[in-house]
KOLLOGU-905039 format. One record per atom (N, C-alpha, C): y, z, x. Coordinates in steps of 0.02 Angstrom, whole numbers, plus 50000, padded with zeros to 5 digits. Layout:
# KOLLOGU-905039
YZX/...
# end
This chain:
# KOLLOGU-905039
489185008448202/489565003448240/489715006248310/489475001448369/489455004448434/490235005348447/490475009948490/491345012848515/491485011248611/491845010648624/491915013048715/492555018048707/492475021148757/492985028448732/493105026348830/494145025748825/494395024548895/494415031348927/494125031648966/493795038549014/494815036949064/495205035849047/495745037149048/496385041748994/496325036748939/496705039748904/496425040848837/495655041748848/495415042648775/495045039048718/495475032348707/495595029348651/494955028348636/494575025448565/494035023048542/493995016248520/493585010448570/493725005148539/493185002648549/492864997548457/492374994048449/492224990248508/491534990548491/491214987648555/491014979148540/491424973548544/491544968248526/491224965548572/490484963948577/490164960748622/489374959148567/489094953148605/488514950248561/488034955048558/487914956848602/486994962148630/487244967548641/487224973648598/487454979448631/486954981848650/486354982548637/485834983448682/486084983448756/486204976248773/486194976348852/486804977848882/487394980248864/487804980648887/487854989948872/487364991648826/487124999648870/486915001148909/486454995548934/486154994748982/486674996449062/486684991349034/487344991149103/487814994449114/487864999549079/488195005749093/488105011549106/487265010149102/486745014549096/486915022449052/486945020649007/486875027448937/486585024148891/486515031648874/485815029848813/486405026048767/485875021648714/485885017548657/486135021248609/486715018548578/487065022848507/487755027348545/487795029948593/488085033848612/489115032248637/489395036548649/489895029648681/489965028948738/490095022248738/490265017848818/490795019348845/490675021748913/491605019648931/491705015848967/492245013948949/492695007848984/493305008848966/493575006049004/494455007249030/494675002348957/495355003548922/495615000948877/495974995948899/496384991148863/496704986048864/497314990348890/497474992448884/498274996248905/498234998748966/497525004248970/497755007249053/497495003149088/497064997549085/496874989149141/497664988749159/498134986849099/498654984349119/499314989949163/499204995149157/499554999949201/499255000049254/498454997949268/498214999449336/498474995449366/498534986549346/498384979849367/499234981049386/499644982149353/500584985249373/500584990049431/500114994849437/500344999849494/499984994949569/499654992649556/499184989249607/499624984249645/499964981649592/500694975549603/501294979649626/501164985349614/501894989249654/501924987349710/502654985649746/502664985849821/502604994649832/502184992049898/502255001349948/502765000749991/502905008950002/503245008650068/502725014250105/503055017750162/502865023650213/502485029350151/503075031350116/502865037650050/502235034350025/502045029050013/501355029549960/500805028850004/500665027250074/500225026150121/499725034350129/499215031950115/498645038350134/498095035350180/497715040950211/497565039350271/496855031550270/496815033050197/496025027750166/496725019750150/497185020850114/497515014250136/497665010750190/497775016050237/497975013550288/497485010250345/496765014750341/496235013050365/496005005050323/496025005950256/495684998350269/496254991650248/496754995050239/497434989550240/497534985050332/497294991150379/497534988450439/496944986950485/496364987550440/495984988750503/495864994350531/495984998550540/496015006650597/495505009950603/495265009050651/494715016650668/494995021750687/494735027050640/494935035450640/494515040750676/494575042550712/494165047450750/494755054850745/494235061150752/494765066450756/494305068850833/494895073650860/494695076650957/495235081450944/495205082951020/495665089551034/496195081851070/496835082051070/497215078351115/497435082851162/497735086951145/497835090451201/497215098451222/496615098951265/496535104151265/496685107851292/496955108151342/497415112251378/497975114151401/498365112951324/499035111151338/499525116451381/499915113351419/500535117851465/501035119751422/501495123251455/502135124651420/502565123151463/503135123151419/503895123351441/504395127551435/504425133951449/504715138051417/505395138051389/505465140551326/506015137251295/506685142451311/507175138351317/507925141351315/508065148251280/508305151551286/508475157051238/508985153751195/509295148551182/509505147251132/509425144851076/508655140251098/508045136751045/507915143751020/507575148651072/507325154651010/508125159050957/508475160150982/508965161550919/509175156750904/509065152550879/509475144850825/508515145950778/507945145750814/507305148250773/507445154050734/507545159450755/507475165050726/508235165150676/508635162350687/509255163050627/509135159350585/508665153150611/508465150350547/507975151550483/507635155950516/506825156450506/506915156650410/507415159750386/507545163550309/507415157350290/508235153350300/508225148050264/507945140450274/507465139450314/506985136050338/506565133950269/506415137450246/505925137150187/506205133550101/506735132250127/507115131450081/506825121550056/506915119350089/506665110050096/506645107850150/506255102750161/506105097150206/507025096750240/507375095350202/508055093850251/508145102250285/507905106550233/508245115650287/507865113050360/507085112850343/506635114050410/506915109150473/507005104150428/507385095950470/507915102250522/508395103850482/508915105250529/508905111850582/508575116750522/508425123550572/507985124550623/507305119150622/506705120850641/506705112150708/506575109350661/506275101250708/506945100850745/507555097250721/507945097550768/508125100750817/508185107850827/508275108950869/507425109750938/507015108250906/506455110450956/506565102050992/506695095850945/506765089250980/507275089751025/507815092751023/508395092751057/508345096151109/507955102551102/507765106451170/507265102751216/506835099951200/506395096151208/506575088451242/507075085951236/507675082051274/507865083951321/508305087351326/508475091251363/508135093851434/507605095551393/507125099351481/506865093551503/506835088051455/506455080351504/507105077251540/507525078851565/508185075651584/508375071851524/508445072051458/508765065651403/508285060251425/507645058151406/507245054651448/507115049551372/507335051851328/507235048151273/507945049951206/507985047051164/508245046251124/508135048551056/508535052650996/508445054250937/508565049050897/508235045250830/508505042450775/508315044050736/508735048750683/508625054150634/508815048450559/508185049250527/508395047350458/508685038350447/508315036050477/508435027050468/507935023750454/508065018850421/507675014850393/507345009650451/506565010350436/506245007050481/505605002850454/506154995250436/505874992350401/505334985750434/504794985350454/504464981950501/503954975850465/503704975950400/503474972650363/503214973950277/503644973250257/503784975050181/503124971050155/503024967850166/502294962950126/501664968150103/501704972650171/500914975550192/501374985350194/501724984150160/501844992050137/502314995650199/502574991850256/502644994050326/503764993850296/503794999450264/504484998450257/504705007050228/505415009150236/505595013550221/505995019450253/506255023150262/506455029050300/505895033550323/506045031950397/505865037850442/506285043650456/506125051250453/506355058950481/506605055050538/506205057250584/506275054650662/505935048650693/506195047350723/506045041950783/506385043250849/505865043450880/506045044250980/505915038651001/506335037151037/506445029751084/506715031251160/506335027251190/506525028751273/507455023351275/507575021751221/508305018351242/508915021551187/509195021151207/510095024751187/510065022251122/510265025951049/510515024051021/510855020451008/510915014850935/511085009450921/511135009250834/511525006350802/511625005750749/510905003150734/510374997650736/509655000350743/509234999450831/508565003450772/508055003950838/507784999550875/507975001450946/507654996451000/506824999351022/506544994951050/505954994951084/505954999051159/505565003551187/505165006151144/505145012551115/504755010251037/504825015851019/504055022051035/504215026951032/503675032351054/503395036151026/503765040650975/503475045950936/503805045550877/503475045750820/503775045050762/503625052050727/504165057950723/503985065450668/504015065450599/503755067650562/503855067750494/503745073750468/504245074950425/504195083650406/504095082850343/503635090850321/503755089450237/503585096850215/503685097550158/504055106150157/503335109150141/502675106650110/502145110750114/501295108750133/501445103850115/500735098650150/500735095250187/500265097850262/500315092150296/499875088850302/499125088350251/498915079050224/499385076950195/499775078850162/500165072650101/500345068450166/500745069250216/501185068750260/500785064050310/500185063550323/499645060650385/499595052850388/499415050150310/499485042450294/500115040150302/500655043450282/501345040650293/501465039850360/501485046350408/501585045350483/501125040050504/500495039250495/500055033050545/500455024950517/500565026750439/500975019450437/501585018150478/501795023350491/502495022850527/502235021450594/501595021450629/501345022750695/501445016250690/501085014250675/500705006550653/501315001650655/501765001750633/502324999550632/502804998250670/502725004750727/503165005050783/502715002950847/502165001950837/501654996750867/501764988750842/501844987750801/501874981150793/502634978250808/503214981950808/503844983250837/504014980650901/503544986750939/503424986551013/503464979151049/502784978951006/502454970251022/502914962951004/503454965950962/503814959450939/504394960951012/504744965651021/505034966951055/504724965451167/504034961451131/503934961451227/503544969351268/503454975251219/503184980051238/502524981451213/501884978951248/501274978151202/500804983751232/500394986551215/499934991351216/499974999251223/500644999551203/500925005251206/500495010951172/500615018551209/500285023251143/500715024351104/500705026151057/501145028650994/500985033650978/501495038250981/501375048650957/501715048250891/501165052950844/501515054250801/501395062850772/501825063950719/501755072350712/502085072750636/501645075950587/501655078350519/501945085750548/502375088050504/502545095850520/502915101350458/502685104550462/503265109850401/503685113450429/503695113150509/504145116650528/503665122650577/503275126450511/502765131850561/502035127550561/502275123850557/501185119950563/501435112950607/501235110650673/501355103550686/500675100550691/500735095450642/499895091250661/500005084150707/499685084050769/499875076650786/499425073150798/499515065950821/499285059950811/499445055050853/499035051150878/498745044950929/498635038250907/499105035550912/498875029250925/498775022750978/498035021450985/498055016351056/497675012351013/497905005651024/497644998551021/497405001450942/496914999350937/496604999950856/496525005850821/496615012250869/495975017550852/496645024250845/496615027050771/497225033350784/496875039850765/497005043750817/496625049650838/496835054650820/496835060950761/496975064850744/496855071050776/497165074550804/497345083150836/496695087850805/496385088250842/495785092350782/496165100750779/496715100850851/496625106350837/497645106250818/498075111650769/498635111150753/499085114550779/499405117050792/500085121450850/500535124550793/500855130150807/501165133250780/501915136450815/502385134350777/503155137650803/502905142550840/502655148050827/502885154350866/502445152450926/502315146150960/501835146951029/502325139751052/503005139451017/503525134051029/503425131151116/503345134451162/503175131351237/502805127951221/502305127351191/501585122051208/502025115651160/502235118851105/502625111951068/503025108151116/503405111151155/503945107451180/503615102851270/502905106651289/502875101651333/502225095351278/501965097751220/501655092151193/502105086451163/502735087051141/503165080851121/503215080251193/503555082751241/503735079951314/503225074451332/502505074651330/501895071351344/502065062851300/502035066451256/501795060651185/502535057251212/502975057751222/503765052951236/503525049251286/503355049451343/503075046951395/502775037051398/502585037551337/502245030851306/502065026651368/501485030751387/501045027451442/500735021151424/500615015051457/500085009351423/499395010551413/499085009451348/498375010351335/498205006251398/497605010151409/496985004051473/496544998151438/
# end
């Protein structure tokens, strides 16, 4: 009696069809042997997770590419990047942090990113704005909802975010792919933001980081451009004039 065995969770179940001949066929394995096919149970856990709403956290860089449309290209964005040399107070608030940095996403948040954004303010005259940890909910239908780390905005704080927005950071304590799909959704978002708000063709910066690794990211009009090459804390000048750049939110041509 022919079987299908769920190349998920195992199970063995009669093969309840007229011609098993041809439906080995069509699975192409030999005759007698077992078929697989997905069971009645994990169809129905797939067909449930598929129905999940998303937010920012479940976005990877292949959802996001064919959920939105997006062409992905990777380059150098910056190849020759300048510096800014940093305060001696950014480097000891770095170095007192450095221990407990490693500790989570909120240590690095406070010891590491904040203060390089804040120094980083600072040397641009306050040319933009921090919004740490708010919900930036732009279209829940299409997965575009959830808490953002950071958000930089060229306008003053506000109980929420105004237009425009510029660079969106996202930290995470050891991978920065996990981290890449989530930031472009958040790009994507603060692009479509922009545009409701009267600010259209804006670039949008974005940056995955652990704190010692920053990866960043481009977005103009359709196309988001990944950093081929990544920056590291201890060369913190080049960090602090590359967010300076990316705040700027020049209009695509």
């Amino acid at each position: 009696m022919p079987y299908t065995m769920c190349p998920q969770c195992g199970s063995l179940t009669h093969l309840s069809v007229g011609d098993h001949k041809q439906r080995y066929e069509e699975r192409g394995v030999p005759f007698g042997t077992l078929v697989p096919d997905i069971c009645f149970n994990c169809w129905k856990e797939t067909e449930a997770a598929d129905e999940k709403p998303m937010s920012y956290s479940d976005m990877t860089l292949e959802i996001v590419r064919s959920r939105f449309g997006i062409t992905m290209k990777e380059r150098s964005l910056f190849p020759k990047p300048g510096a800014i040399p940093a305060p001696a107070w950014l480097l000891t608030t770095l170095a007192r942090g450095n221990g407990m940095a490693l500790v989570s996403e909120k240590a690095r948040n406070e010891f590491i990113v904040v203060p390089v954004l804040l120094t980083c303010r600072e040397l641009t005259q306050d040319c933009f704005y921090i919004y740490s940890g708010i919900r930036f909910d732009i279209d829940a239908e299409r997965g575009l909802k959830g808490e953002c780390d950071f958000i930089l905005s060229r306008t003053p704080p506000l109980p929420i975010v105004t237009a425009p927005v510029a660079v969106l950071v996202e930290a995470k304590r050891q991978d920065i792919e996990e981290g890449l799909g989530q930031c472009a959704a958040q790009m994507i978002a603060a692009r479509i933001f922009n545009e409701r708000e009267g600010q259209p063709n804006l670039r949008i910066g974005g940056c995955v980081t652990t704190g010692e690794t920053w990866q960043f990211l481009s977005l103009e009009k359709n196309v988001l451009t990944l950093d081929s090459q990544r920056h590291y804390i201890n060369e913190v000048d080049k960090l602090l004039w590359i967010v300076s750049q990316l705040v700027e939110s020049k209009p695509s041509e």
